[in-house]
N, C-alpha and C positions, 0 to 999 in steps of 0.2 A: 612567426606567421601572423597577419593581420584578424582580426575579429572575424570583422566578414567574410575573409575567404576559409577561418578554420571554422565554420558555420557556414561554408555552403552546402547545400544540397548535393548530395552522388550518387547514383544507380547501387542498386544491390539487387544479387539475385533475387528470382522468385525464390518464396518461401525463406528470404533471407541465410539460404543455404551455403554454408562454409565464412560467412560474417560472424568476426570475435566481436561483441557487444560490451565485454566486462572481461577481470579479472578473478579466478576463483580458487580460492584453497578447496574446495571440496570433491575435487577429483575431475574426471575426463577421460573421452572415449577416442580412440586411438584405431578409426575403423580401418587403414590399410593396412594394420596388423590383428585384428581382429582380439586386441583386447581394451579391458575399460579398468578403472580402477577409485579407491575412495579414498579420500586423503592418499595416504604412500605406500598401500597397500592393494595387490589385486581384490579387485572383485570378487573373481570365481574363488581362490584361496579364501577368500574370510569366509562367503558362504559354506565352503568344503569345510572348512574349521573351525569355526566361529559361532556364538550364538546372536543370535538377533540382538538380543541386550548390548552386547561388545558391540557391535555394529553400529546401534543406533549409539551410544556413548562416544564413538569415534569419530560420528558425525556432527555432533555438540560440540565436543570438545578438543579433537584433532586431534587424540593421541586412544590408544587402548587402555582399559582402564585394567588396573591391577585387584587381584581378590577382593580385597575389602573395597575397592570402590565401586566394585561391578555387582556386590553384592549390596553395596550402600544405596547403588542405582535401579535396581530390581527393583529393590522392595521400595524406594520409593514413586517410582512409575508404576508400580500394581498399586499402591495406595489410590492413584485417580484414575483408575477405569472405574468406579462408580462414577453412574450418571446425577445431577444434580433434581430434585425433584421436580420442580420445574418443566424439566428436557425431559424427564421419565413418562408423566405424565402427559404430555402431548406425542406420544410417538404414535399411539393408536392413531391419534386423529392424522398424522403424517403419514404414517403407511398404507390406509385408506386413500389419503388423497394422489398418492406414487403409486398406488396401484397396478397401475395399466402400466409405468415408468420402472417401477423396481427400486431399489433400497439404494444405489447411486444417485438417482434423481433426491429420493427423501432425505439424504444423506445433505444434499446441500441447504435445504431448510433447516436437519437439523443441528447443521453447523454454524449455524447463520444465530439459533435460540442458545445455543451454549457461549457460543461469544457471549450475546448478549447477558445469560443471566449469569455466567462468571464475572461478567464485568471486564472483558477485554478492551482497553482502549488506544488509539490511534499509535503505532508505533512509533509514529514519531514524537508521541509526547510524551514517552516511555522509557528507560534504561533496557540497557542489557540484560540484567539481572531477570526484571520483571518479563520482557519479550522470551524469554528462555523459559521462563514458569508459565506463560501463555504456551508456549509451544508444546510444555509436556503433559500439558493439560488436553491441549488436543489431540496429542497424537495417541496418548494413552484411551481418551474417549472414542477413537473411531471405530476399531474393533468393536467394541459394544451398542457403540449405533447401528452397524452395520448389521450385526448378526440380530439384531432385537427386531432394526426396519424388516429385515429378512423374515423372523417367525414369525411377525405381528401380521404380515401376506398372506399366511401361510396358514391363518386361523391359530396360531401354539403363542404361548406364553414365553416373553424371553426369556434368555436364563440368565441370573445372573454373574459377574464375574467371581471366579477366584483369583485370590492373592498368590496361593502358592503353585502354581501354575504358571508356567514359561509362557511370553506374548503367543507364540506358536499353538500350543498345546491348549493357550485359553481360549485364544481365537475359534479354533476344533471346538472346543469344549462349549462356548457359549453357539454355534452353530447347531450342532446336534443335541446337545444335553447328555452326550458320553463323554466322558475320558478317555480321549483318543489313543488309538496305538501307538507307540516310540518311533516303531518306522514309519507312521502316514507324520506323525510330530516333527520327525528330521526332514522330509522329502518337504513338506509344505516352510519348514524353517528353512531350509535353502532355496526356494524357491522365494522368499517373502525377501532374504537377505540379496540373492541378488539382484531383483526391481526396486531395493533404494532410491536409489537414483542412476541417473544414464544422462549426464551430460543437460546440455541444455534444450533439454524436447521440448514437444509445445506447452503439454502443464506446468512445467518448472518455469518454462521463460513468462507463461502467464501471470504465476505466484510472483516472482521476481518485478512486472510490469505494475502490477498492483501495489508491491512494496514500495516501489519507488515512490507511490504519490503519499506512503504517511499512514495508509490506511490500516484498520487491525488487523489481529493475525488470521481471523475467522474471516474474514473480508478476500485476503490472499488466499486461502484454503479453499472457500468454497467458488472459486474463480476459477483455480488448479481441476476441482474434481468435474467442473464442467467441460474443461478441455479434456482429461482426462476419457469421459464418456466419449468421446467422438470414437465412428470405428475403424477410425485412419491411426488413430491411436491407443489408449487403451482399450475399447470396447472389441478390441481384436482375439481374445485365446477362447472364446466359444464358438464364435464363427470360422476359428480355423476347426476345430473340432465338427464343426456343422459340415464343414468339406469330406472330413474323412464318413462323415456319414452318410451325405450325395452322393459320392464313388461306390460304397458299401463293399464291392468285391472286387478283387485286384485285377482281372480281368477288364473291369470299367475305367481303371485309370489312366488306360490313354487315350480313348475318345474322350474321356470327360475331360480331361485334362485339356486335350487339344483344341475342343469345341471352344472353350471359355477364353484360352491364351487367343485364338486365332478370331475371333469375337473384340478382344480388347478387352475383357475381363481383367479383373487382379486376383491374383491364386490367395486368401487369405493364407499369412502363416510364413509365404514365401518377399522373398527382398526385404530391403530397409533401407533409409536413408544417409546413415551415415556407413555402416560397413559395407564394405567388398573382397569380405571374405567370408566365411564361417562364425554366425554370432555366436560369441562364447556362453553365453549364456543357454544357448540352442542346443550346444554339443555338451554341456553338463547336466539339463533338466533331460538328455535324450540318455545319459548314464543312467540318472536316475528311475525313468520310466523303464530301463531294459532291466533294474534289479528287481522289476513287480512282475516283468516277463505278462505273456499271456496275448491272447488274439490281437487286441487294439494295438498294443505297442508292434507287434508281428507288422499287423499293415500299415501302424505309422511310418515304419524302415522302410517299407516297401513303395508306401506314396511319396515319401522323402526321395527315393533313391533316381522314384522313375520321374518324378517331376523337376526335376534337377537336370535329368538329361533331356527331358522334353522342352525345357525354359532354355539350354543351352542350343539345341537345336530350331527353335520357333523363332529367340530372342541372341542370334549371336554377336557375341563380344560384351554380353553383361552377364557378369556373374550374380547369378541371384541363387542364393540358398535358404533354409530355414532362417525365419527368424524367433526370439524368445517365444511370442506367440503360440507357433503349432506345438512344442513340446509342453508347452507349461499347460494347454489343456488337457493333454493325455496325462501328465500329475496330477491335474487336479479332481479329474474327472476317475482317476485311478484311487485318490486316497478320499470320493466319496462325496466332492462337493458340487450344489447343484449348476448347471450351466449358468445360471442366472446369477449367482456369488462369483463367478471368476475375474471378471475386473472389480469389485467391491474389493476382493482378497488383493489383487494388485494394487489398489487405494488403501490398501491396511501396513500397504508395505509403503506406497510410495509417499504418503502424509510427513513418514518423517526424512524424505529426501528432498519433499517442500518445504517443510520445518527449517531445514540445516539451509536451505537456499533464502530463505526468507531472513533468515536472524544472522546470515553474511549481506544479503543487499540492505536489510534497515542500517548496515553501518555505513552507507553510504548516501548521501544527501537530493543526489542528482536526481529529478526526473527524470524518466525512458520516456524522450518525445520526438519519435521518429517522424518524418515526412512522405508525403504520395505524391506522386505527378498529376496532376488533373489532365482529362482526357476527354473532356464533356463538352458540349457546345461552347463558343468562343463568349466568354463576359468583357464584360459587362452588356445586355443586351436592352431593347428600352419593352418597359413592360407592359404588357398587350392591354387596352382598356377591357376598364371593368364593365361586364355585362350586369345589365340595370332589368 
């Protein structure tokens, strides 16, 4: 095929939706069957089995890691969750200025100061070796940003991390300043394991887009957690939570329901973009919340059940059901964490499923430089004299 014509311009959906962009070892979402999976292994399996450590290992390095190397890999990822003093020292004045923003907003600042006093540079002037040691440098940092930008809001002093202490359990643990319980420890570690990553959403293809031009890895990251914040994306499991709290009583959910559907409203919690079925991740955080039992989870079933048939009746021939969203608020808000930390905890997971997308596109050279149609008045136009 000639230059020009494999470089011309094509139509792509809005939203570049069902467009393959790239090639990727690190897994894919398969929504007309309602499951996803990471490297060769399902998703919901590794979170049901697996510890976050295994997880994030198999995302670095495409295979599972055996005893001593998972133990080799612990302890040296707990090694850099300290913060460097530098970063320590400016958080007060970061979480002061994110105040009104919350600890995602200050999180991009202060990912922007760890690049910098790590000394992260340009990935493309950089090996593999080193971009891998950037990565775990940050991913093991964000936890502790997060939870420290969080008390320092809060008027409390962070806490700092321990070593012996699963990502899971430190995360809890630098939040509250308790030793979390085992069960709130596994429910939040499978919930952290299954938002790894999901394919090429908007924060990953963001990180990805930034990697392409060379830039560091803290440059990709804090790009990722900007898309991230959006509430079409992650800033979504406290506003679904915010819904079950608008309804309040089960009797309210279907005028409330209906008002909003029939209005042109979006039900936070409910649909998705790529599945058209049952998100897998929806129907395991929804296991998880039934083993805590108790009122919320009671009416989460019940706002599930009935707004499923109200979306099937108002909106027919689309199937829309729970997404990750609505269950993962009722976990989180179940094992204790404040609304305001629930995408921050989704960013503690998703860092290193930006990580692993970031350190597969620096191996490839190409800018991501897509085109738009112009649509604007006709140019060249001749330009209006200047007023004297």
């Amino acid at each position: 095929m000639p230059i020009a014509e494999a470089n011309a311009p094509m139509d792509a959906p809005r939203g570049l939706a069902g467009v393959i962009v790239t090639e990727t070892e690190l897994g894919d979402v398969r929504g007309l069957e309602g499951f996803y999976h990471y490297r060769q292994y399902s998703a919901v399996e590794l979170a049901t089995a697996r510890t976050f450590e295994d997880v994030w290992y198999l995302m670095f390095h495409g295979e599972l890691p055996d005893a001593a190397q998972l133990a080799a890999f612990t302890a040296d990822t707990a090694a850099l969750r300290s913060l460097p003093a530098a970063v320590r020292d400016a958080l007060p004045a970061i979480a002061r200025a994110s105040a009104l923003s919350g600890p995602l907003a200050g999180l991009r600042t202060a990912l922007s100061l760890l690049g910098a006093t790590a000394g992260f540079r340009p990935l493309y002037d950089i090996g593999p070796d080193r971009r891998r040691a950037d990565a775990l440098t940050a991913c093991a940092a964000v936890p502790t940003l997060l939870t420290a930008l969080h008390r320092l809001g809060q008027g409390q002093q962070p806490i700092e991390p321990r070593t012996d202490l699963s990502y899971a359990a430190n995360y809890l643990y630098m939040l509250t300043g308790r030793e979390p319980e085992p069960h709130r420890v596994r429910a939040i570690e499978t919930y952290l394991i299954s938002t790894i990553d999901h394919g090429f959403n908007a924060s990953t293809f963001t990180a990805r887009v930034i990697t392409s031009t060379g830039a560091d890895l803290a440059a990709c990251l804090v790009g990722a957690v900007g898309a991230l914040s959006g509430p079409l994306h992650g800033g979504a499991p406290s506003r679904a939570l915010d819904t079950l709290d608008a309804i309040g009583t089960p009797e309210r959910i279907d005028p409330w329901i209906r008002e909003r559907v029939l209005r042109g409203e979006r039900i936070m919690g409910f649909g998705h973009p790529v599945y058209r079925t049952e998100d897998p991740r929806s129907r395991m955080l929804r296991g998880i919340a039934e083993e805590f039992g108790g009122p919320l989870v009671e009416f989460a079933v019940q706002v599930e059940a009935r707004v499923e048939v109200l979306l099937a009746e108002l909106k027919p021939g689309r199937e829309l059901h729970t997404n990750v969203e609505f269950y993962a608020g009722v976990v989180m808000e179940l094992c204790g964490l404040p609304r305001e930390m629930f995408t921050p905890t989704f960013c503690a997971a998703r860092v290193v499923g930006w990580s692993a997308n970031i350190l597969e596109q620096a191996q490839d050279s190409k800018i991501i430089r897509p085109a738009a149609r112009y649509v604007g008045p006709p140019a060249p136009q001749p330009l209006p004299a200047t007023a004297r």
